[in-house]
N, C-alpha and C positions, 0 to 999 in steps of 0.2 A: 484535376489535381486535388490530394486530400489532402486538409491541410491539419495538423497535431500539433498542440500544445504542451509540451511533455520537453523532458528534461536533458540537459546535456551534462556529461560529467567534467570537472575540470579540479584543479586543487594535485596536489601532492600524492604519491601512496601513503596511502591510508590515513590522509588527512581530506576526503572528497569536499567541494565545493561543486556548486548546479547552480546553472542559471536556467530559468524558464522561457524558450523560445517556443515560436512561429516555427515548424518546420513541417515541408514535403515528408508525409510520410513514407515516400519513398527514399529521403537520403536517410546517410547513416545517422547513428545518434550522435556523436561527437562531429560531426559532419556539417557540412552546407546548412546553414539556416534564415527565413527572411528579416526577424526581428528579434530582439528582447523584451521580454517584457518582465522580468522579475528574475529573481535572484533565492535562492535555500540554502543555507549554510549548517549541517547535519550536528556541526561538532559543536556551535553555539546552546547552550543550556534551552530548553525546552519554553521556558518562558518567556525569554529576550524577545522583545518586540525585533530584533534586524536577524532574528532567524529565518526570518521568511519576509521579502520585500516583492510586492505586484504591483504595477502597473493598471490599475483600476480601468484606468479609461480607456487604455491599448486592449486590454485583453477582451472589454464589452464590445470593441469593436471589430476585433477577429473571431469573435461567437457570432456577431451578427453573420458575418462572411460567410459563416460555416466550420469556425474551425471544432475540433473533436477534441475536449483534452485527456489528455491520459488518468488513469485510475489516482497514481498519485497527485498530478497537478490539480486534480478534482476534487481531491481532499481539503489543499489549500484552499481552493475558491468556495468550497464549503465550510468552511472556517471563517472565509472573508466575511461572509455571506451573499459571495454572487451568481452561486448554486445551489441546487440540492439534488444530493449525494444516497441516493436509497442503501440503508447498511446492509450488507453480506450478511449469510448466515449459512453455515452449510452444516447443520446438527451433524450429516449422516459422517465426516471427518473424524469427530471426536468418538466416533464408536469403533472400541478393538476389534482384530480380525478375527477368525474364525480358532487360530489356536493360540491363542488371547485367551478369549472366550473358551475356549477349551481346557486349559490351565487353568483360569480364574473357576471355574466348576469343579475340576477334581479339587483342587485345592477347598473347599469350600467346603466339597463331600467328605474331604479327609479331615477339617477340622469338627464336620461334627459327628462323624463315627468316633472319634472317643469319647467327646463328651459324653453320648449314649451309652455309653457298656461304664462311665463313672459315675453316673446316674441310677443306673440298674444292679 
């Protein structure tokens, strides 16, 4: 059994509220799960200490287990600091595509053929 620490949705539309459970990564997300152990409340201002509540000692104990947590639950316990978190980088994303790149050239070439013949 894999066990995932990752999030369930709950709250109103479009007012989400998440709690951080223990759960089979086989159930669903909103689904079957063994424990809680923390709480994220998204709509809370960024700095409120009750934006995000963990369970310190529950959750050191289901890492011992084995458990995996998810990309975002990882972020929190990197924050806590009862992980670390290697940051993403993916340069090759922020690079335009090929007619992108394509435009941004003629456009470039166009700006500076007149400058040349207002020069000359």
């Amino acid at each position: 059994m894999s066990l995932k620490i990752r999030l369930t949705r709950g709250g109103a539309k479009k007012r989400p509220y998440y709690r951080i459970v223990i759960a089979d990564s086989r159930s669903p997300r909103d689904g079957r799960f063994i424990e809680k152990v923390g709480t994220y409340d998204p709509m809370k201002p960024k700095d409120d200490a009750a934006r995000i509540t963990l369970d310190i000692e529950k959750i050191k104990a289901w890492l011992a287990k084995g458990a995996q947590p998810t990309d975002r639950v990882l972020r929190f316990l990197d924050a806590a600091g009862l992980l670390k978190r290697a940051p993403r980088n993916n340069p090759e994303k922020a690079v335009p595509g090929k007619k992108a790149q394509e435009r941004a050239e003629a456009k470039a070439a166009a700006a500076a053929a007149p400058s040349e013949g207002e020069a000359a």
